[in-house]
Each structure stands twice: as C-alpha cells, then as structure tokens.
OpenMM code with the backbone's topology and positions (N, CA, C; nanometers):
from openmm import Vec3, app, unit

residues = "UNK UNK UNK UNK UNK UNK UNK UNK UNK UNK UNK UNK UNK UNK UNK UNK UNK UNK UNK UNK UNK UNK UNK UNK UNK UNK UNK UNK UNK UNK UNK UNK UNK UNK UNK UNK UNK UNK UNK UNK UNK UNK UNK UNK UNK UNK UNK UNK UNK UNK UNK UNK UNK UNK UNK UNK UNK UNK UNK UNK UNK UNK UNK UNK UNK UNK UNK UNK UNK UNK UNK UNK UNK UNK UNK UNK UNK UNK UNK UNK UNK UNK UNK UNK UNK UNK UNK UNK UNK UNK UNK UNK UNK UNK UNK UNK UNK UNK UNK UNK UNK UNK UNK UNK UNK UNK UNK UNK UNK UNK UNK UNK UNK UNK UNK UNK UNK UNK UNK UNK UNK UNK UNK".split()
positions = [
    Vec3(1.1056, 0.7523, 1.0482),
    Vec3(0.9674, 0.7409, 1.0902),
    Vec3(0.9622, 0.7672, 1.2410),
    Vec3(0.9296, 0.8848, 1.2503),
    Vec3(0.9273, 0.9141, 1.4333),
    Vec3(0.8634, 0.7660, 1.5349),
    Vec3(0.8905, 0.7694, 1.6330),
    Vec3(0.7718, 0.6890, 1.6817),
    Vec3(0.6853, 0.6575, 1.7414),
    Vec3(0.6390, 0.8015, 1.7296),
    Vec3(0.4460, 0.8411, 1.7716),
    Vec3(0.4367, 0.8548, 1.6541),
    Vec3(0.4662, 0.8114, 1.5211),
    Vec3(0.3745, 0.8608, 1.4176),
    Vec3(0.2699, 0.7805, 1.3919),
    Vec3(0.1575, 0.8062, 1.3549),
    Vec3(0.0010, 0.7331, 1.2940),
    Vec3(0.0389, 0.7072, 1.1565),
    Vec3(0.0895, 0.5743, 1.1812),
    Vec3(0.1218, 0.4969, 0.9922),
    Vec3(0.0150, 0.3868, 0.9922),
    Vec3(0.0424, 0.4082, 0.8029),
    Vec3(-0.0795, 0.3054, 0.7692),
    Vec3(0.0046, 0.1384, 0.7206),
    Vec3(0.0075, 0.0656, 0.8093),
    Vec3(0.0509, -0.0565, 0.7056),
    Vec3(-0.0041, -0.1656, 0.6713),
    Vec3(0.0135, -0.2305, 0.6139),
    Vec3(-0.0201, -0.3499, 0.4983),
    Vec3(0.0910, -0.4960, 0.5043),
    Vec3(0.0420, -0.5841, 0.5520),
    Vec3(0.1111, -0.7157, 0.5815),
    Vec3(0.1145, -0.7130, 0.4433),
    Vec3(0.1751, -0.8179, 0.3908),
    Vec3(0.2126, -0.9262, 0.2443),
    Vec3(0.0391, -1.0018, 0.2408),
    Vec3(-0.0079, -1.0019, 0.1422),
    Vec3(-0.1073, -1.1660, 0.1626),
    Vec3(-0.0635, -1.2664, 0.1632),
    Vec3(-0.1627, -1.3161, 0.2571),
    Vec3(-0.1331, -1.4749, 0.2797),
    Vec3(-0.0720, -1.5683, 0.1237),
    Vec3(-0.0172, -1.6831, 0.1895),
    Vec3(0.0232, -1.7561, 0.0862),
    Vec3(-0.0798, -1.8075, -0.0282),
    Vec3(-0.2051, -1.8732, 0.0747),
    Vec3(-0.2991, -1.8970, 0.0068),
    Vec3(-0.3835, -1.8152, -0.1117),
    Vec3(-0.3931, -1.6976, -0.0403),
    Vec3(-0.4360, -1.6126, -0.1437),
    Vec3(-0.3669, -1.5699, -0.2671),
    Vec3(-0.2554, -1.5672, -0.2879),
    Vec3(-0.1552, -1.5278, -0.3352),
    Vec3(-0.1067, -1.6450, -0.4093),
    Vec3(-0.1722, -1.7909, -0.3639),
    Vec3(-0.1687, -1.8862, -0.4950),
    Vec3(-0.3104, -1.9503, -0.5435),
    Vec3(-0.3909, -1.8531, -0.5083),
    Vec3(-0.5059, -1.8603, -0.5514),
    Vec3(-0.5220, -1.7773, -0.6759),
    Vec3(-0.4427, -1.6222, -0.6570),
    Vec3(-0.4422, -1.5340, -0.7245),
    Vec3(-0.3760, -1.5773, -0.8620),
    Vec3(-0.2557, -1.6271, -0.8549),
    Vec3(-0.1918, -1.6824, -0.9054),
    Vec3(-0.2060, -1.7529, -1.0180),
    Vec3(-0.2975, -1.8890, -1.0084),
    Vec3(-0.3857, -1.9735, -1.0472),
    Vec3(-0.4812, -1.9149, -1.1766),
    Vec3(-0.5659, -1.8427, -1.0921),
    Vec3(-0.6669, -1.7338, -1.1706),
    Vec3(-0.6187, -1.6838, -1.2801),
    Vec3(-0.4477, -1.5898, -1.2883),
    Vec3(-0.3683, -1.5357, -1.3291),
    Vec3(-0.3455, -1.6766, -1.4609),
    Vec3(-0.3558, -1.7477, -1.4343),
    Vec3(-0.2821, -1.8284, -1.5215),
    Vec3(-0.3438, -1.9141, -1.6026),
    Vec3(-0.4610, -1.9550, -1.5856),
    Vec3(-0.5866, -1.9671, -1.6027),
    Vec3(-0.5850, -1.8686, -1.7364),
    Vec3(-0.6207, -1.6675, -1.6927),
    Vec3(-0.6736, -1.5688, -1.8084),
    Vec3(-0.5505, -1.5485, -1.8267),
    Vec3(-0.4542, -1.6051, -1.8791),
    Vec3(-0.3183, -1.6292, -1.9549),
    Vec3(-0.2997, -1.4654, -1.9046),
    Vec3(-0.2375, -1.4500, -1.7860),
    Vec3(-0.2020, -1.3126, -1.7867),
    Vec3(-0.0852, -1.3349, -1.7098),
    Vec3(0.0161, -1.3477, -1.6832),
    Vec3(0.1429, -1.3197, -1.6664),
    Vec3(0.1778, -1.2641, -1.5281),
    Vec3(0.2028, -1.3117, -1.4120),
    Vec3(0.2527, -1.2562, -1.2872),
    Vec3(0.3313, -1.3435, -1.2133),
    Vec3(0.3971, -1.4378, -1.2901),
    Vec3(0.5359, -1.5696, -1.2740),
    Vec3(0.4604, -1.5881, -1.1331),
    Vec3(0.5579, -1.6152, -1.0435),
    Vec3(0.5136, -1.6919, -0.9181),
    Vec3(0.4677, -1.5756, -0.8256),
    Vec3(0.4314, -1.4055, -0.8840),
    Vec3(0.3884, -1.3608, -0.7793),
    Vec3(0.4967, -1.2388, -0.7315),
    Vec3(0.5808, -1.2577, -0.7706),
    Vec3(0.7042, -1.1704, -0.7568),
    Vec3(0.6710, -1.0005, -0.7736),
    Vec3(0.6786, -0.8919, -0.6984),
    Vec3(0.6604, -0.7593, -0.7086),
    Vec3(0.6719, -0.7049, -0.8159),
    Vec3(0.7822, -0.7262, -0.9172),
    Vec3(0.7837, -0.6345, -1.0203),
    Vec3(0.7258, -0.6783, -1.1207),
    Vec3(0.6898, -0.7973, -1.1050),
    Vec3(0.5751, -0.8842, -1.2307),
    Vec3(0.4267, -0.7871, -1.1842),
    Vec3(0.4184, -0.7936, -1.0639),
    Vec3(0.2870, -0.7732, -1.0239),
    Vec3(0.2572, -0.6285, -1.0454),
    Vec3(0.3824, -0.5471, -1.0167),
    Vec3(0.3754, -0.3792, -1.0579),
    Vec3(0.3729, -0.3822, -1.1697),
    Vec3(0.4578, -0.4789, -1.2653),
    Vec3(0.4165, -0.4346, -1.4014),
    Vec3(0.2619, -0.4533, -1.5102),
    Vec3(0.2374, -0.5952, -1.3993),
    Vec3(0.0837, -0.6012, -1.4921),
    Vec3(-0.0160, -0.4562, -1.4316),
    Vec3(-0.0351, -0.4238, -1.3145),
    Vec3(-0.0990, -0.3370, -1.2742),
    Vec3(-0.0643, -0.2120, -1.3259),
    Vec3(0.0656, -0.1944, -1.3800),
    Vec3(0.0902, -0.0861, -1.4920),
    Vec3(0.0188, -0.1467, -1.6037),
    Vec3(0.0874, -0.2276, -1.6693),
    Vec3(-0.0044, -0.2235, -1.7949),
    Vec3(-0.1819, -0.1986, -1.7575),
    Vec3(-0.2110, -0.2823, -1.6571),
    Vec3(-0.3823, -0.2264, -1.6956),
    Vec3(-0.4630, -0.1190, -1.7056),
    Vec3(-0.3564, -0.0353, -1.6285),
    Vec3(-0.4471, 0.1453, -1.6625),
    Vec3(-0.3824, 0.2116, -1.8265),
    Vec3(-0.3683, 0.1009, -1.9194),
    Vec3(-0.3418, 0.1674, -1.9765),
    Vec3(-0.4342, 0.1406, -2.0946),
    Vec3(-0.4462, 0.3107, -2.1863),
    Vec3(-0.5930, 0.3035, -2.2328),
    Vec3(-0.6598, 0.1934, -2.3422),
    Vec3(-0.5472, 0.1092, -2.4294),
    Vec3(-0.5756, -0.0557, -2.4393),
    Vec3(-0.5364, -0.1208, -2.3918),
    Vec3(-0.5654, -0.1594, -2.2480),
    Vec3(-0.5554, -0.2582, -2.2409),
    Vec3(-0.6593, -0.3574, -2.2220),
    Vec3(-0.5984, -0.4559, -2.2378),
    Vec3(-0.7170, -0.5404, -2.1918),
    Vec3(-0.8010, -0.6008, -2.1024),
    Vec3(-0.9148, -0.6536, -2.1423),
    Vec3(-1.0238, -0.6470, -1.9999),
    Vec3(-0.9595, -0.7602, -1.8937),
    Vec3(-0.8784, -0.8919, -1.9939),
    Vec3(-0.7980, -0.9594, -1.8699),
    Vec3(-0.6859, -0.8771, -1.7808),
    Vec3(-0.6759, -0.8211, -1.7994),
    Vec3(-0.5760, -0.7102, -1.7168),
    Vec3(-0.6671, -0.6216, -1.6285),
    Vec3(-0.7528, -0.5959, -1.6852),
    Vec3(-0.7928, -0.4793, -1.5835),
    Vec3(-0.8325, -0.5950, -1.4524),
    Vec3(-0.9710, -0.6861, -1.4922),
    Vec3(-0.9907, -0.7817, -1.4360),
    Vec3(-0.8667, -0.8528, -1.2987),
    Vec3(-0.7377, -0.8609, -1.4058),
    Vec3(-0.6539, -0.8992, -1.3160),
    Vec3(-0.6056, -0.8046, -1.1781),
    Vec3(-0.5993, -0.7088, -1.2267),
    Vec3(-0.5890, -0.6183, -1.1481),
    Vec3(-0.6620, -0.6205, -1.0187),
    Vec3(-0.8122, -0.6090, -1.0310),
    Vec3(-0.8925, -0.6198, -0.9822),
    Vec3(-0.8834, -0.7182, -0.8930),
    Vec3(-0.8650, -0.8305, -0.9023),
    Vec3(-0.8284, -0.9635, -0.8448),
    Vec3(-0.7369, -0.9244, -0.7495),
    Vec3(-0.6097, -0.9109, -0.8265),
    Vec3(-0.4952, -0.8508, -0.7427),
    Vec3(-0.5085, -0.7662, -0.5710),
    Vec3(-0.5971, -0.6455, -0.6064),
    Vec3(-0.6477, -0.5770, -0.5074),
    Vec3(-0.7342, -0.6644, -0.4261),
    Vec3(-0.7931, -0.7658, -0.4426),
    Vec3(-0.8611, -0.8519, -0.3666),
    Vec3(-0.7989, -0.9431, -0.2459),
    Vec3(-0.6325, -1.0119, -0.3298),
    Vec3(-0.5819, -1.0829, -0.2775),
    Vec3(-0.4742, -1.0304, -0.1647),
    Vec3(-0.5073, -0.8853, -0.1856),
    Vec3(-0.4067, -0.8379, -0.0704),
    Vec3(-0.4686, -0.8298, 0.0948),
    Vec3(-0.3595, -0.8181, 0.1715),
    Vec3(-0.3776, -0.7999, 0.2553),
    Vec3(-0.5092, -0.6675, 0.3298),
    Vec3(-0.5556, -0.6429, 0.4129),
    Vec3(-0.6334, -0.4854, 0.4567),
    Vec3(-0.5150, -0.4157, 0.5381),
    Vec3(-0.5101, -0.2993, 0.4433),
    Vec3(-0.4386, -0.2002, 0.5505),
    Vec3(-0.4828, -0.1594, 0.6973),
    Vec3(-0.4268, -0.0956, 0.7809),
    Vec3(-0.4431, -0.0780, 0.8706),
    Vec3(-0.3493, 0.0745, 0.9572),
    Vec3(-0.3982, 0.1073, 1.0536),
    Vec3(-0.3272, 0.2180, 1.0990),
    Vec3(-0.2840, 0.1570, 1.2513),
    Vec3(-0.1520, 0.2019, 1.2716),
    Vec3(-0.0597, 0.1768, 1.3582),
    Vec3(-0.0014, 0.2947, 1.4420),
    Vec3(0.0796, 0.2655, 1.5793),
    Vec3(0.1568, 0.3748, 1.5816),
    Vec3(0.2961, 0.3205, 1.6051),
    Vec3(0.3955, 0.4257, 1.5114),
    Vec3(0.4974, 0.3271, 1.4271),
    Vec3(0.6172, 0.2845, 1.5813),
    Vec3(0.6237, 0.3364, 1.6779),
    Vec3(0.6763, 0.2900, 1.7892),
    Vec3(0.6225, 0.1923, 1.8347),
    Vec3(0.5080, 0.1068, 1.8310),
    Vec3(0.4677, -0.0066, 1.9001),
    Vec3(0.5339, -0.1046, 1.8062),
    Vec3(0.5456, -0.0619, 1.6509),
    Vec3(0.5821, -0.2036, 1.5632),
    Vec3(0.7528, -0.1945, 1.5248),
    Vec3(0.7985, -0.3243, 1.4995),
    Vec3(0.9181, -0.3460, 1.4624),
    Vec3(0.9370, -0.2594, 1.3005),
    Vec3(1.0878, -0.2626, 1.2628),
    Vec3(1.0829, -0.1785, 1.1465),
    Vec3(1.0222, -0.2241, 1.0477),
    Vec3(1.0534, -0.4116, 1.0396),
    Vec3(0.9856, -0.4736, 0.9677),
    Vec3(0.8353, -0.4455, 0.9333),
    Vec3(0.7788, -0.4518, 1.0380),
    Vec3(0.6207, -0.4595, 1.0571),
    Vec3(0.5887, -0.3154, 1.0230),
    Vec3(0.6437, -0.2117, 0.9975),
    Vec3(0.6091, -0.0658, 0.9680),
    Vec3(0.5995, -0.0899, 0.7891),
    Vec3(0.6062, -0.1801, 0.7453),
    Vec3(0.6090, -0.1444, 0.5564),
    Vec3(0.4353, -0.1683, 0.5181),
    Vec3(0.4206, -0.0630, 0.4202),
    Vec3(0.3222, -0.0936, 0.3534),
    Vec3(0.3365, -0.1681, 0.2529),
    Vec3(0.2673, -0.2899, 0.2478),
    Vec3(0.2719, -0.4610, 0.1107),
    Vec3(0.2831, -0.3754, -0.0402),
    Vec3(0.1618, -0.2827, -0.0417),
    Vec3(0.1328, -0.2649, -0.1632),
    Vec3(0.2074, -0.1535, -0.2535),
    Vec3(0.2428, -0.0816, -0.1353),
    Vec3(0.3101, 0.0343, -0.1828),
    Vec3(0.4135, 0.0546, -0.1760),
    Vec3(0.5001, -0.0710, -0.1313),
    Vec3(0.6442, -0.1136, -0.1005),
    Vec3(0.7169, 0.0049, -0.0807),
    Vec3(0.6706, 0.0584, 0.0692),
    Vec3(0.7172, 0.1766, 0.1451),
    Vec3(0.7493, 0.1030, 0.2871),
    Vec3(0.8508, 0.1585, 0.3124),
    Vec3(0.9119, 0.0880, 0.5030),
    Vec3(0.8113, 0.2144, 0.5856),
    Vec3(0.7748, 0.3324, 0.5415),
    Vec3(0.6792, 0.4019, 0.6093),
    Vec3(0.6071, 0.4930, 0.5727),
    Vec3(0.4426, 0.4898, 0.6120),
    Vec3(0.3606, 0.5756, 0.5020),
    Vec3(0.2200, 0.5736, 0.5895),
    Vec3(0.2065, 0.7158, 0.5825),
    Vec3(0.0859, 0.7628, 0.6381),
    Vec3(0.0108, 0.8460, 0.5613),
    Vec3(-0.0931, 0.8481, 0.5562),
    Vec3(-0.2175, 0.9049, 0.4588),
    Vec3(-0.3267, 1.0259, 0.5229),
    Vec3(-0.3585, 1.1258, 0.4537),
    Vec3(-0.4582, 1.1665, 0.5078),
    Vec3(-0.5470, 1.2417, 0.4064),
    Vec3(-0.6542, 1.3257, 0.4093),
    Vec3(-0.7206, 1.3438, 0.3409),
    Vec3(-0.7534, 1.5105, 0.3788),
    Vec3(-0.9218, 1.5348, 0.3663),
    Vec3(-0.9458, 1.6585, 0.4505),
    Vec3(-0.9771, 1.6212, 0.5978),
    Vec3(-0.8826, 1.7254, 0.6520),
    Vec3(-0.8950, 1.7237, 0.8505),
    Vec3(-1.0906, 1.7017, 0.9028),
    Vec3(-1.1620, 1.7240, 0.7795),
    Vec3(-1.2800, 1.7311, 0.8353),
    Vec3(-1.3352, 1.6002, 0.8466),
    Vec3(-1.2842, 1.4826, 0.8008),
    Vec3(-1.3218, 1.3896, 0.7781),
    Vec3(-1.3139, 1.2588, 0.8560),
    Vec3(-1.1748, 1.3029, 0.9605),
    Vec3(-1.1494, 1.1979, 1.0025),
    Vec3(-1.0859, 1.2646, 1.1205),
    Vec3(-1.0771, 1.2050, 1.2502),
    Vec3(-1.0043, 1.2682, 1.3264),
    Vec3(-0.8702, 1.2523, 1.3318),
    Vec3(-0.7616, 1.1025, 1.2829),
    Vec3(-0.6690, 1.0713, 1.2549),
    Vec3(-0.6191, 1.1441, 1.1366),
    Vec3(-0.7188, 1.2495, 1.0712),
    Vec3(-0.6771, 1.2759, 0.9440),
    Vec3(-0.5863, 1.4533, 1.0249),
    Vec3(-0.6894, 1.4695, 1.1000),
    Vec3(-0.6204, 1.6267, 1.1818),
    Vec3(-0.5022, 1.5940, 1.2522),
    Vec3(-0.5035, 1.4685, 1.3627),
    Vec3(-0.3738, 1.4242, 1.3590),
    Vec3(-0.2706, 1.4406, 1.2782),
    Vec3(-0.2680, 1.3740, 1.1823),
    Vec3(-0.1294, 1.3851, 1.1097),
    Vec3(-0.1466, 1.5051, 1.0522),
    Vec3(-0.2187, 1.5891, 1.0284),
    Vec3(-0.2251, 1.7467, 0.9612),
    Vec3(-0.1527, 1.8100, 1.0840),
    Vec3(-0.1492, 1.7898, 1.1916),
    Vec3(-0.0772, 1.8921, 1.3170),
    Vec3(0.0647, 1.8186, 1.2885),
    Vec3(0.0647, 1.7008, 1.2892),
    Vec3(0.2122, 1.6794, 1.3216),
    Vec3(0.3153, 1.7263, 1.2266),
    Vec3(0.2312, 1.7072, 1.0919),
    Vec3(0.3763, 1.7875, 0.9452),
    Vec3(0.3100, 1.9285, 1.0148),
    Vec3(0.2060, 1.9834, 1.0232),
    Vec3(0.2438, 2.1291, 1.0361),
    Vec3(0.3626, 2.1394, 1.2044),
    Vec3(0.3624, 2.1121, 1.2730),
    Vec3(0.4325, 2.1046, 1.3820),
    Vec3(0.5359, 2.0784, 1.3046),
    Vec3(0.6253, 1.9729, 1.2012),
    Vec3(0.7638, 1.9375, 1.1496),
    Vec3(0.8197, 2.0522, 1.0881),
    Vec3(0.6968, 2.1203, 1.0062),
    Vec3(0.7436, 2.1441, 0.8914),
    Vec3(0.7622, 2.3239, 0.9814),
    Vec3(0.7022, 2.3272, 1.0827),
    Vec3(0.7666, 2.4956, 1.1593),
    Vec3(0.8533, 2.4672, 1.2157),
    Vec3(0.8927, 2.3465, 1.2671),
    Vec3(1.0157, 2.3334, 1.3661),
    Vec3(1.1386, 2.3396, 1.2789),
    Vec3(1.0908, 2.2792, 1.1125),
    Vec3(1.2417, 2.3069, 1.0204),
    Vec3(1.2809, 2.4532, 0.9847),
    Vec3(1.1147, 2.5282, 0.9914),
    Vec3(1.1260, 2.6478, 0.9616),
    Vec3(1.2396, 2.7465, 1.0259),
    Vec3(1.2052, 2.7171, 1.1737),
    Vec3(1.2631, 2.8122, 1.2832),
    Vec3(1.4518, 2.7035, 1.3305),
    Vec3(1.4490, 2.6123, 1.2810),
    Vec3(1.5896, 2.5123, 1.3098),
    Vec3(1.6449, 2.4814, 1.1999),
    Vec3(1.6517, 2.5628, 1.0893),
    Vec3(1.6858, 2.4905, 0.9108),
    Vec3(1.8303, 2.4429, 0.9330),
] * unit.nanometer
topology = app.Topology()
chain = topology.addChain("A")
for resn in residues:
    res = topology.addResidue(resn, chain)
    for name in ("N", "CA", "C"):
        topology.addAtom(name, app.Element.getBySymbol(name[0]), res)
C-alpha cells in the first residue's frame, strides 16, 4: 500500500453494537455465535441466496447497521493496523467509481493509470 495512497477504511464496531446485534441475532434464532467473522460472512452469504429467509435477509440488514462508517484516509498518516477495511477484511482497499463523480474518484484513476505505465515501461 504506497503511502500517499487515498484508502478507504472501516474500524471493527463498537462492542456495544456488536452485542446489541448479537442479541437481536438471537432473539430471530439466526445464528452468528458471539460475532466471530466467518459466522458473520457466512450468514450474509446465506442471505442473498434466492430462499432464503426473510430472518436472514433482515439479519443482514441489521448487520450493515451495526458496523462501523467507512471512511477515506491517506494510507501514510495511519498505522498498518489502522489501514484494514472491518467489513471487507482487507489490510488495504481503495474504491472508485466514474472520474466524473467525485474528485477522489480521478485521484485514484491517475494513480493506477500512472502504476500501471510505470510497469509498462519497467516490467
């Protein structure tokens, strides 16, 4: 992760939320043990799937509630730690869309085009 890059990251949620979520979870008998990542990736898999059920989707829903708000950084001001995105359990990750939309979005559109000629001409 260079470190002028414009990354997007995502703290953990709070405890509270996260045994609030929890609670709820357990409550619509839906299954996410104490909260643990691959419980939580797996219910959010099961809910896009085309039966499943409305406590799942619901949960889901919840889920996305109890997280943290992403945010954009530049990845040299933060520790390596502090560079992960929560949700997408990535140590580094930046997003963009169309350049017309955002000015951070042309940003990172120059910098891979800038990477991706410098590998061109240095392979």
């Amino acid at each position: 992760c260079p470190t002028t890059a414009p990354i997007r990251v995502q703290a953990p949620p709070t405890s509270s939320r996260m045994s609030n979520f929890i609670r709820w979870c357990e409550r619509a008998g839906v299954d996410v043990g104490t909260g643990e990542r691959p419980l939580l990736q797996r219910m959010i898999d099961a809910s896009h799937a085309p039966d499943a059920s409305s406590k799942l989707v619901l949960a889901r829903a919840r889920c996305a509630m109890t997280m943290s708000p992403g945010k954009y950084a530049c990845a040299g001001k933060l520790s390596v730690a502090d560079r992960r995105h929560y949700s997408l359990d990535l140590n580094c990750f930046t997003q963009f869309t169309s350049p017309i939309r955002r000015y951070l979005d042309i940003v990172v559109h120059r910098i891979l085009l800038h990477v991706i000629s410098s590998n061109a001409q240095h392979p």
